[in-house]
N, C-alpha and C positions, 0 to 999 in steps of 0.2 A: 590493200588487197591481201597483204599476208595476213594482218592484222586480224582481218575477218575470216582468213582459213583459219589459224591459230583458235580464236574464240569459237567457230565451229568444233574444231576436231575437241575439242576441252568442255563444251557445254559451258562455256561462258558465255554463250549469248541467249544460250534457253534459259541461264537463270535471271539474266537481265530482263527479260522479257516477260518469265513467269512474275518477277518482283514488282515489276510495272503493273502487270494487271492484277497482283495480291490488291497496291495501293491505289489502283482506280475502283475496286471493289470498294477498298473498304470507304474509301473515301465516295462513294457513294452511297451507301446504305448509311452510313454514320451519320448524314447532312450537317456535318460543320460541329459533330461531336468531339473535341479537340482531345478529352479524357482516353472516350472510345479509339481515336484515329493513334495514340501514345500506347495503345496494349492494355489501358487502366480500364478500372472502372466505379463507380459510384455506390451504393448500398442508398435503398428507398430511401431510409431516413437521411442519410447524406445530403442527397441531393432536397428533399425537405427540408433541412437546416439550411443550405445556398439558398434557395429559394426563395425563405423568410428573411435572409440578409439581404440579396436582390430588391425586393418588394422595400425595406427598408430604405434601402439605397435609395430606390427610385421615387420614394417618397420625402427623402431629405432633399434631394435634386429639383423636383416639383416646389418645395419651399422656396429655394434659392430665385429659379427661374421665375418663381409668381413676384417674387422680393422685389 
């Protein structure tokens, strides 16, 4: 009980609250952007160069699995 007067009279519980809903925000708009959800972020070609390692990947993986 004091606990939660203390965190009222301080504004510690509005920024808990406000920090909650930053990270459901973002964590919804991002859908599973883990870059994006960390503060980062990627440059076109960036994510072009992953993309062509991906596609790699997933074609070496298809080799094995067909094996």
């Amino acid at each position: 009980m004091l606990r939660r007067l203390f965190e009222y009279l301080t504004l510690a519980d509005y920024d808990a609250a406000n920090e909650q809903a930053n990270r459901k925000i973002v964590a919804r708009f991002t859908r599973g952007n883990i870059y994006l959800k960390n503060g980062l972020y990627m440059t076109r070609s960036a994510m072009d160069a992953q993309s062509e390692r991906g596609g790699r990947a997933v074609a070496r993986l298809q080799k094995k699995v067909a094996s």
